[in-house]
Steps between C-alpha positions, in 0.01 A plus 500: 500500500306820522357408873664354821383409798685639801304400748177261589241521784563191687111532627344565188591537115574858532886584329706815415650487215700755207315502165766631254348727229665673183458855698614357893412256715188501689489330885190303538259429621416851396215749471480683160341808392281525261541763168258403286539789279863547494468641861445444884214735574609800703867364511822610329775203416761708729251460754454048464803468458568767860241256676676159350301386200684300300187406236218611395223424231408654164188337328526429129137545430473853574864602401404349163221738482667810644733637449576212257799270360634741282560794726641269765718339241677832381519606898736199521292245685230496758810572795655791313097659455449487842831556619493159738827359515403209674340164401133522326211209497279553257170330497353351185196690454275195514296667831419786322387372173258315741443720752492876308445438151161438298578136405409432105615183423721270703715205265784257530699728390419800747208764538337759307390780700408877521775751707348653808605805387379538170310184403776450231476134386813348567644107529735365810603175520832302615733594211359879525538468860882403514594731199380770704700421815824454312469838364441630831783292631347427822735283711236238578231433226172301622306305254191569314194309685206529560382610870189276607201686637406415846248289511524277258408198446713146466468531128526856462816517702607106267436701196700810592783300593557326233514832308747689732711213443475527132607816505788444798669261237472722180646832769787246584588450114515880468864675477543670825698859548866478634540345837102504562381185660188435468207318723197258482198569638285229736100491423240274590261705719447347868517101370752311615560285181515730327766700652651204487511452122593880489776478669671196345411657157679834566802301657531287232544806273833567693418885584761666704212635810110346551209732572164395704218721329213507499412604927431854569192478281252548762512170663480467839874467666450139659461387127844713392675295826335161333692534190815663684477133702481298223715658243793578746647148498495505146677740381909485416651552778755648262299759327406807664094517604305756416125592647357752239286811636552442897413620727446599837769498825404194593409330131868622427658274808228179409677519156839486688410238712377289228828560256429800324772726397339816299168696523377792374187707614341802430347542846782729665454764181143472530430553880736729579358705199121474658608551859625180646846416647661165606656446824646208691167560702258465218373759266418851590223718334735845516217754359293366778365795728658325838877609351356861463765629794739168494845668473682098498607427178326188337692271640741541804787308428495543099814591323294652187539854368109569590480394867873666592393812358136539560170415720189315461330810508657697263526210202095462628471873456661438146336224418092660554665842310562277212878601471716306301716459769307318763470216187888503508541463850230204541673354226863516630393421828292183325796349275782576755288271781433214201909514388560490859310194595664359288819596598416397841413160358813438360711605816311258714546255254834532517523510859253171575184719650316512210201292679449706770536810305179357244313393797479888607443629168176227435404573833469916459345410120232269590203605378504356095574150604242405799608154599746379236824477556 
């Protein structure tokens, strides 16, 4: 099996488990970064794999447009390009044929659409999809689907359904590269029944993870936590879970709580990048004036290479000079506190204190939630 279960929260459905890949094996739950282009902003792979990354993301959609299949196919492989040894997810592209592209025409068969780059007309659907990731030779290929727009109405959300799982069955038909396992993806917008008929579909199909998609579309959280409450008790407990494009501190341990194994999130990149740092006390606005003459680094008792080496007011001082540098440091300062959540989440998993350990994290991450729980 490529994923066991070591342990379970005996309070909740949280787990930790190994998810064994064709390039290592990955300890979940787990946080990964996100290198859409063949790279994690700002970060070098000595430097992930120095703060204990053990995946990250490449996206096929814009890979497939830059720098293209056939360059990465005579460097050897989307590892070898990059020079990641470790595993690679790769998403399907399906967001951003939606969410970036000028749509043309969308079929049974896939979509027609104009690149974002050059309004080149181009077609992407589930055979183009998969073809793509096996000559990347991503470790973990997701399915071609399509990602519902929040809102959406009943028969909106019925109608796109029934199309993402058109196109999960014709992506499981497709040959996949050696050792890469490959994952289903969970639609249905915020309705219950049909999350329900997602998920049965996509396990029927016999996929070796499951995806939720479609949250982190601009819905409020309470109605991401809905579908996290319904969907968690059906998924394999088998299969390894995976929330796509979350999220925040405390989105991160609701997933956990309610099963999830995997997420991914741009936020750490994109914060630290305008300013913004993570802490176990809640986020801190670092180019803000008040850390002017604050000579702490950002956070006290952080092992990263930014806060044992610097102050707030110096990466501050960087970051309002524009320097490349003060990017760097938000950003290793950003992804070393997300990796090491998790890491923390796994140890008190393993030890039994996982509940009290969530409790504190939910409590200094309130504000998204409001009276859910």
């Amino acid at each position: 099996m490529a994923f066991t279960i070591l342990q379970k929260d005996p309070g909740s459905l949280a787990r930790h488990g190994t998810l064994t890949t064709a390039h290592g094996q990955v300890q979940t739950p787990v946080f990964m970064p996100v290198g859409t282009q063949a790279t994690v902003k700002a970060m070098t792979p000595k430097e992930l794999v120095d703060m204990g990354a053990e995946i990250i993301l490449g996206n096929t959609y814009h890979l497939n447009l830059r720098p293209g299949m056939d360059i990465i196919t005579a460097a050897g492989g989307l590892h070898r390009f990059m020079g990641w040894e470790r595993a690679i997810l790769t998403d399907s592209g399906g967001f951003q044929v939606f969410s970036l592209s000028r749509l043309g025409k969308k079929t049974q068969d896939g979509v027609f659409f104009q690149s974002h780059l050059d309004g080149s007309r181009l077609f992407m659907g589930p055979v183009e999809s998969m073809a793509i990731q096996r000559q990347l030779g991503s470790d973990i290929a997701m399915v071609f689907d399509e990602c519902t727009a929040w809102p959406a109405t009943w028969d909106e959300a019925n109608r796109s359904l029934d199309l993402t799982l058109r196109w999960a069955a014709v992506s499981r038909e497709q040959p996949a590269a050696p050792g890469q396992l490959r994952f289903g993806i969970v639609q249905g917008s915020t309705f219950p029944d049909l999350r329900e008929k997602a998920t049965r579909a996509i396990i029927d199909l016999d996929f070796d993870g499951i995806a939720l998609g479609g949250v982190s579309v601009g819905e409020p959280e309470c109605e991401m936590v809905k579908v996290l409450k319904f969907c968690a008790p059906l998924l394999p407990p088998a299969l390894p879970h995976y929330l796509m494009g979350v999220g925040t501190p405390r989105q991160l341990i609701l997933g956990v709580l309610h099963g999830i194994d995997m997420f991914d999130c741009v936020l750490p990149t994109r914060m630290g990048r305008n300013g913004s740092a993570f802490t176990m006390t809640g986020t801190m606005p670092v180019k803000a004036a008040i850390y002017k003459e604050d000579f702490r680094p950002i956070q006290e008792d952080c092992q990263c290479y930014a806060c044992r080496h610097f102050t707030r007011a110096y990466i501050r001082h960087l970051l309002n000079a524009n320097e490349i540098l003060g990017a760097r440091l938000m950003t290793i300062h950003n992804l070393h506190f997300f990796l090491e959540l998790m890491r923390q989440t796994r140890q008190h998993l393993e030890n039994g204190t996982f509940g009290p350990f969530a409790q504190n994290v939910l409590e200094l991450y309130p504000e998204a939630l409001g009276k859910e729980n």
